[in-house]
LUMGU-791473 format. One line per 3 residues: their letters; for each residue x, y, z of N, C-alpha, C. Coordinates in nm, 3 decimals, decimal comma. Example, Ala and Ser with C-alpha at 12.3 -4.5 7.8 and 13.67 -1.06 7.14 Angstrom:
<nodes>
AS	1,319 -0,569 0,780 1,230 -0,450 0,780 1,320 -0,330 0,780; 1,285 -0,225 0,708 1,367 -0,106 0,714 1,290 0,003 0,787;
</nodes>
This chain:
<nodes>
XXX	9,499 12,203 11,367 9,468 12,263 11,239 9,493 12,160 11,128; 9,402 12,131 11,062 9,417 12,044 10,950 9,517 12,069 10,787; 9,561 12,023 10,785 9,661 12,010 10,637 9,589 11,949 10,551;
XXX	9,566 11,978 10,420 9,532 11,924 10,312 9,625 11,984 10,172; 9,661 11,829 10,147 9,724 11,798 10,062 9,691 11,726 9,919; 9,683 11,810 9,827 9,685 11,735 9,599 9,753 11,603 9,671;
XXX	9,672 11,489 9,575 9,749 11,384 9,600 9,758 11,367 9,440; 9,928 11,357 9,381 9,920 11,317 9,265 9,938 11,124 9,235; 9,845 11,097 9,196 9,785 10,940 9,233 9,893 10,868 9,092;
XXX	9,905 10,947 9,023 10,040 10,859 8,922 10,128 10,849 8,986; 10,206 10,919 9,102 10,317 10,905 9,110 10,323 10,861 9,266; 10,188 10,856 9,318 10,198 10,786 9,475 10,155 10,646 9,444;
XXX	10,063 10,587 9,340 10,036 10,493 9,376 10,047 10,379 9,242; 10,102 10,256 9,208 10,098 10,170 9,146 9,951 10,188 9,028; 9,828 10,122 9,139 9,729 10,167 9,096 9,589 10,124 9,223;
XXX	9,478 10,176 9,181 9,371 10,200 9,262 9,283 10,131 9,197; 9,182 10,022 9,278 9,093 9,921 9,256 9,014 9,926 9,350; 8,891 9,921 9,281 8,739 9,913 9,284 8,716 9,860 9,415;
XXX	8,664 9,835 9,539 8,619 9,747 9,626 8,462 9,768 9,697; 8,437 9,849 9,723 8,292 9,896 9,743 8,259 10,050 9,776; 8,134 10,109 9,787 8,073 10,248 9,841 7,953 10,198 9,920;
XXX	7,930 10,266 10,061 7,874 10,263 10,093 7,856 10,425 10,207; 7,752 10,402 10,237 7,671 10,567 10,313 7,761 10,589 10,439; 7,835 10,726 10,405 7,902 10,754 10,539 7,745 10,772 10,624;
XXX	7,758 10,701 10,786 7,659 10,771 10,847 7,747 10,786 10,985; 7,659 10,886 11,067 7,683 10,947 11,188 7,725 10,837 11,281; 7,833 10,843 11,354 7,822 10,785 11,451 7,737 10,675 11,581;
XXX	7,693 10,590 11,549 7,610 10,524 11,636 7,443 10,525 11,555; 7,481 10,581 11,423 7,348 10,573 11,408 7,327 10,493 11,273; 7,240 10,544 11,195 7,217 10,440 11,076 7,200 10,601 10,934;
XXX	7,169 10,722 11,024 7,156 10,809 10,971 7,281 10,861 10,860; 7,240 10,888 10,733 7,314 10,915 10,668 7,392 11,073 10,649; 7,547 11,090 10,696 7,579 11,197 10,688 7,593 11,296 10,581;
XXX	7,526 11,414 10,541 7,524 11,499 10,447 7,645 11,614 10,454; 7,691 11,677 10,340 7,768 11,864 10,375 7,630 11,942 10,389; 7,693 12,062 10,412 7,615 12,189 10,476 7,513 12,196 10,302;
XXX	7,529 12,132 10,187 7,441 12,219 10,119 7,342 12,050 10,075; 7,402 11,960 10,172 7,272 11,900 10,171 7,315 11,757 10,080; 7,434 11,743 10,048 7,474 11,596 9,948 7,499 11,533 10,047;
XXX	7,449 11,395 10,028 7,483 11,237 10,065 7,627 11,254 10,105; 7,703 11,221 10,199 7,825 11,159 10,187 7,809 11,028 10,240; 7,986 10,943 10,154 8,017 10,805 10,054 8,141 10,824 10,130;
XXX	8,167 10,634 10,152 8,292 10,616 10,173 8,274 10,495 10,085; 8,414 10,514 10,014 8,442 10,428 9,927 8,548 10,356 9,973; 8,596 10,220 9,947 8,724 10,127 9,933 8,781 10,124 9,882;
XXX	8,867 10,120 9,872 8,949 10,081 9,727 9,127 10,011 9,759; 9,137 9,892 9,686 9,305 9,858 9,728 9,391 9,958 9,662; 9,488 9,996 9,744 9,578 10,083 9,708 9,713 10,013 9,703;
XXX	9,777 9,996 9,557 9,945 9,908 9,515 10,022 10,035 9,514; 10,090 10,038 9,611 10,238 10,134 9,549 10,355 10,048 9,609; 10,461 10,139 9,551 10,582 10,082 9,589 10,667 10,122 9,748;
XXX	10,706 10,064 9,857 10,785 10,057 9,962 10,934 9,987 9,929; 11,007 10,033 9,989 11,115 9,999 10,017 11,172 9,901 9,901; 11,122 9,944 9,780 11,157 9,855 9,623 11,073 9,763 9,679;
XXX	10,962 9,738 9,719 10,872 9,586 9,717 10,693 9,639 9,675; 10,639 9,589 9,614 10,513 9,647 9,624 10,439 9,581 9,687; 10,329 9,701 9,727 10,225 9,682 9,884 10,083 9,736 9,840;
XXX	10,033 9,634 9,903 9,893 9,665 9,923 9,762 9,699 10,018; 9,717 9,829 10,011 9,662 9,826 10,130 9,489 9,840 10,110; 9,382 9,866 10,198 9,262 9,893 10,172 9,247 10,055 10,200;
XXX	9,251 10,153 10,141 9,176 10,302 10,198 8,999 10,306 10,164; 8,993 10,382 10,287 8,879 10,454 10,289 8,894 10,615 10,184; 8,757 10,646 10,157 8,786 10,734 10,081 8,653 10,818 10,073;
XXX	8,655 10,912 10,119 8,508 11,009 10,156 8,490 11,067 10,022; 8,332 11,121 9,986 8,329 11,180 9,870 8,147 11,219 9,862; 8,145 11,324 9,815 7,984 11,372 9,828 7,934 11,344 9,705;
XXX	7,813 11,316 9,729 7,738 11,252 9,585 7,625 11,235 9,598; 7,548 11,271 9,487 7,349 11,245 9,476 7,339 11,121 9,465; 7,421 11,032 9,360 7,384 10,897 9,324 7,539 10,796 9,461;
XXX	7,483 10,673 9,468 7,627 10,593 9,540 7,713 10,588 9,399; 7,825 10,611 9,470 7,945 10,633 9,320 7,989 10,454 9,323; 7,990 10,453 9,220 8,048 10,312 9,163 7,967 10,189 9,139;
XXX	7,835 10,246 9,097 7,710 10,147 9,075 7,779 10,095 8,902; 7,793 10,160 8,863 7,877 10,108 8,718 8,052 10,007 8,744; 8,058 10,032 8,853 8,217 9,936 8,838 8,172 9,787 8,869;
XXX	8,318 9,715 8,861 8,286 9,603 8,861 8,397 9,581 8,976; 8,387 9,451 9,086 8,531 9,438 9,187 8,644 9,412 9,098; 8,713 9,511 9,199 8,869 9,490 9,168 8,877 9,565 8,985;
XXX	8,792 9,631 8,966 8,825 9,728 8,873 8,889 9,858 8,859; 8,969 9,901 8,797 9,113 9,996 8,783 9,035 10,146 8,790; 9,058 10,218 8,877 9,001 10,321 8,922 9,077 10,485 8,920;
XXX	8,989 10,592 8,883 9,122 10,715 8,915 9,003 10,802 8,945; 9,109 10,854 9,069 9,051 10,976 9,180 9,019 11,087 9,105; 8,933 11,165 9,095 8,977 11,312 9,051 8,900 11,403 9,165;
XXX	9,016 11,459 9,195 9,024 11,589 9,292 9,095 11,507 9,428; 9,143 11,427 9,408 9,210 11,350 9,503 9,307 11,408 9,609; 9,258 11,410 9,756 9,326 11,497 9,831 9,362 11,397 9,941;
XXX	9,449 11,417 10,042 9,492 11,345 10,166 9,487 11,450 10,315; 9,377 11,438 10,408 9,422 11,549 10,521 9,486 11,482 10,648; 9,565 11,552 10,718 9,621 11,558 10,847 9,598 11,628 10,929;
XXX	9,551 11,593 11,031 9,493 11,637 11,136 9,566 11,624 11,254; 9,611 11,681 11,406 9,598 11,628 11,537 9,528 11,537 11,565; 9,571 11,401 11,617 9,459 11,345 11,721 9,455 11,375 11,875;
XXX	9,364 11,412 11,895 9,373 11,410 12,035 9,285 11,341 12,130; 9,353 11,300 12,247 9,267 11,207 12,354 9,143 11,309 12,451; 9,076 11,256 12,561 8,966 11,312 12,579 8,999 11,422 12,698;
XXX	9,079 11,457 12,686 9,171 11,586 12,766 9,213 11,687 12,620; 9,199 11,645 12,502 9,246 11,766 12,460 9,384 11,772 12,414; 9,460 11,631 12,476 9,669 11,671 12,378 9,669 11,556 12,272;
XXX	9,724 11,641 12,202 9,786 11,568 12,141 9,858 11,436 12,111; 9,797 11,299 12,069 9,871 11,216 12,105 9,892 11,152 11,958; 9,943 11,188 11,830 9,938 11,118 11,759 9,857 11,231 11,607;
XXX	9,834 11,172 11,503 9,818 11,270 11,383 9,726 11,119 11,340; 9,580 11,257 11,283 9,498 11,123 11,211 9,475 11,157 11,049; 9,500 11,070 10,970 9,482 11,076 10,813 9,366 11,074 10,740;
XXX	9,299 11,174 10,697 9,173 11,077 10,568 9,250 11,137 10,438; 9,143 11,036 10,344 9,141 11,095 10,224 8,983 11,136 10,173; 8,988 11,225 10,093 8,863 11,255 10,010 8,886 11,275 9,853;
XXX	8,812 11,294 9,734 8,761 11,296 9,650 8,660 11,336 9,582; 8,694 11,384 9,455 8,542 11,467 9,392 8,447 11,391 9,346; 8,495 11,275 9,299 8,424 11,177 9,132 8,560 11,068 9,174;
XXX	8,509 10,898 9,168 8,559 10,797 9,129 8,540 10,773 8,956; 8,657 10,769 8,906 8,610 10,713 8,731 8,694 10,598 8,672; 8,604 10,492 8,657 8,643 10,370 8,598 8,804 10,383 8,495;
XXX	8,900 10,349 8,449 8,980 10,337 8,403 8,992 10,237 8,300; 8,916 10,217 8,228 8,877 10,156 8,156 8,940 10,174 8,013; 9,027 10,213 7,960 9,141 10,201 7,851 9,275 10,201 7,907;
XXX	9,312 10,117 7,787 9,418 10,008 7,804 9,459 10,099 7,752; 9,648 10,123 7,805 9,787 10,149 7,726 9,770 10,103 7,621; 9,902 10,190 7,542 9,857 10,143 7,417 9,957 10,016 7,407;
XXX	10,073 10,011 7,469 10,103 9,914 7,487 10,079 9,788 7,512; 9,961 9,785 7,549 9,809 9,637 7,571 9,762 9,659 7,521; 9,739 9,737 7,412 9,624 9,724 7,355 9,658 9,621 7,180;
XXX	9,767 9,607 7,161 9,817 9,566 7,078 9,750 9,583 6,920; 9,857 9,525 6,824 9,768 9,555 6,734 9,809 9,710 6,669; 9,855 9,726 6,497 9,864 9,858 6,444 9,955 9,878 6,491;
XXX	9,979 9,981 6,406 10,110 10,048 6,408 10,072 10,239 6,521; 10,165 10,294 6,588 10,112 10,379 6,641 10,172 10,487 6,545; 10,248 10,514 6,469 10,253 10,610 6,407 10,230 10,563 6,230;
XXX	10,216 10,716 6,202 10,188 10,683 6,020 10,349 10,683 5,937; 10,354 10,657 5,827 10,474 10,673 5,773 10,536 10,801 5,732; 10,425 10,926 5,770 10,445 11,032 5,769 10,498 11,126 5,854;
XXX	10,543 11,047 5,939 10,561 11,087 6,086 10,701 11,051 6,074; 10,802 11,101 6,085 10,968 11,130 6,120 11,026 11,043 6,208; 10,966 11,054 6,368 11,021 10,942 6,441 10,881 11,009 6,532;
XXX	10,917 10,926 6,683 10,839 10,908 6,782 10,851 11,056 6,841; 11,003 11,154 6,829 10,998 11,281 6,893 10,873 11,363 6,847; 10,833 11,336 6,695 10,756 11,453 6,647 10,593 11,406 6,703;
XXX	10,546 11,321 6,803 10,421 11,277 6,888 10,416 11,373 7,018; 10,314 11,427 7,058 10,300 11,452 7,216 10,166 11,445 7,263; 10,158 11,345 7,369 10,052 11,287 7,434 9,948 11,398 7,489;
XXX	9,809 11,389 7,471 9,714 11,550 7,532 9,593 11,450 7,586; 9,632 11,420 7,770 9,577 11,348 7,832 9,406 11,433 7,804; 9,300 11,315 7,779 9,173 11,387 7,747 9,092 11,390 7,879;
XXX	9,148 11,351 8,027 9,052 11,379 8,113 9,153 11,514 8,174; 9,270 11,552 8,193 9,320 11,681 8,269 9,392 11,746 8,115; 9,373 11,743 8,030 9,445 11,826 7,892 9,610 11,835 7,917;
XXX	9,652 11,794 8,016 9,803 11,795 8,037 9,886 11,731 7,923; 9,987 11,828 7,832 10,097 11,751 7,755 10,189 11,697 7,791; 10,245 11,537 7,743 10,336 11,460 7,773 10,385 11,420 7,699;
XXX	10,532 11,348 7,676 10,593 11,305 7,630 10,539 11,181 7,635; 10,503 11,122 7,474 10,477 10,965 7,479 10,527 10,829 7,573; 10,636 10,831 7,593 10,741 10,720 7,666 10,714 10,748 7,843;
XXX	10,618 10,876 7,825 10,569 10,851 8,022 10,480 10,749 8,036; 10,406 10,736 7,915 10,262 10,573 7,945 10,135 10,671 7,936; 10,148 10,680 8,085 9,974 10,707 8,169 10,024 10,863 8,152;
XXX	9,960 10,946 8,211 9,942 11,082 8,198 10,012 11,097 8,292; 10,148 11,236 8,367 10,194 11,219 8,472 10,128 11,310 8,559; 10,014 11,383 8,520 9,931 11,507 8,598 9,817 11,410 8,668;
XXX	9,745 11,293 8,624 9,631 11,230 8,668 9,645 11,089 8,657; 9,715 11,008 8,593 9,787 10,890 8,558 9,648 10,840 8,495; 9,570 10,894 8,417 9,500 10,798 8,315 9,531 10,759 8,176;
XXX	9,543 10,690 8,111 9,586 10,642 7,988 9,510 10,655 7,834; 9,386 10,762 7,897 9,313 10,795 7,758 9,409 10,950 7,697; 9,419 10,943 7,574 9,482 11,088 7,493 9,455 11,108 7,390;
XXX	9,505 11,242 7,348 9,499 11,239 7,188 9,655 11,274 7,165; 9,731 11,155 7,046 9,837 11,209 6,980 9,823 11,348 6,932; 9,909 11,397 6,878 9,878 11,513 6,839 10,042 11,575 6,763;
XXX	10,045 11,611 6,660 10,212 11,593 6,584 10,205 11,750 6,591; 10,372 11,760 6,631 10,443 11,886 6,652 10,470 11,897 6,524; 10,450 12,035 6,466 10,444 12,064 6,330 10,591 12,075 6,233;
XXX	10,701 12,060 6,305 10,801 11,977 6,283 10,860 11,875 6,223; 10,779 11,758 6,303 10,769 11,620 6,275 10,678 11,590 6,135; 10,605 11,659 6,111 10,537 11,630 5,973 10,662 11,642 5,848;
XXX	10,657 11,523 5,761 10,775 11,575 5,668 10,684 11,490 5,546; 10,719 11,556 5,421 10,655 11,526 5,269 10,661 11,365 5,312; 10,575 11,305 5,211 10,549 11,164 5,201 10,672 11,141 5,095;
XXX	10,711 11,019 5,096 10,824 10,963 5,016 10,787 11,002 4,841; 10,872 11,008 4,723 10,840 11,049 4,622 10,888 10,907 4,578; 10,777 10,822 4,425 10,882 10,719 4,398 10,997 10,730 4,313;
XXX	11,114 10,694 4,319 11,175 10,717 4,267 11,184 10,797 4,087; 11,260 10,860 4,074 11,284 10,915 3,941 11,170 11,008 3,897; 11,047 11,023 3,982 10,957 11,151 4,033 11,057 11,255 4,068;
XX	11,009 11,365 3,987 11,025 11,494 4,053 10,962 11,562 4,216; 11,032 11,629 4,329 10,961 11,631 4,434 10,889 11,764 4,452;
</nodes>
């Protein structure tokens, strides 16, 4: 019986890079494998960095995914990548009797999407808050591909780990603009 498992890709993996897509096909053949309602399926590459034993590692996954167009005609190699709908299954393997000898892994996916904005921390340049703004508490991050709120000082989003948002000030943190002196306030 198969297990399928959310893979949350901020917090399993360093990060995910571009390597190729090409046509899942059938076994022994050249024929390209479709689902029951008739889409193309794609196996994609991609290097996968996370962290082991405090050292970081790199590996190549495969990565299944149904699609009209080949996904990743817009990337470029070795470009910064994020899963969405990103899942991991476990399966039994079994030999040609039928037992059990071992557990086999895939992964699948809905949509590959380029990652293409920089932290703001790289992105340098400006100031990130206005002078109207109290301190950094009165900011909270509203990741624009999963709408998840975060605390600024997480980086990337911790629901999808992409780095696009909108600030957005807790109504709190707004305080009058400075008066100049010897003004009435």
């Amino acid at each position: 019986m198969p297990q399928i498992y959310a893979i949350d890709q901020a917090a399993t993996f360093e990060r995910l890079l571009w390597l190729s897509s090409e046509p899942k096909t059938r076994f022994g053949s050249d024929v390209q494998e479709t689902t029951k309602d008739g889409l193309p399926k794609w196996e994609v590459q991609l290097v996968a960095s996370f962290r082991q034993f405090g050292r970081s590692t790199n590996e190549i996954i495969k990565v299944g995914l149904a699609a009209h167009h080949q996904p990743g005609a817009d990337l470029g190699p070795a470009e910064p990548v994020q899963l969405v709908g990103f899942e991991i299954g476990v399966m039994d393997k079994k030999n040609r009797e039928g037992q059990v000898v071992g557990a086999q892994v895939w992964y699948r996916c809905q949509e590959v999407r380029a990652r293409r904005h920089r932290p703001a921390w790289q992105a340098g340049g400006g100031e990130l808050m206005s002078a109207y703004v109290g301190t950094a508490d009165g900011l909270v991050f509203v990741c624009q591909t999963c709408e998840t709120g975060y605390e600024p000082d997480a980086g990337e989003c911790p629901e999808c780990g992409d780095w696009t948002f909108t600030a957005v000030l807790r109504p709190s943190a707004i305080v009058p603009p400075p008066c100049p002196v010897g003004e009435a306030s």
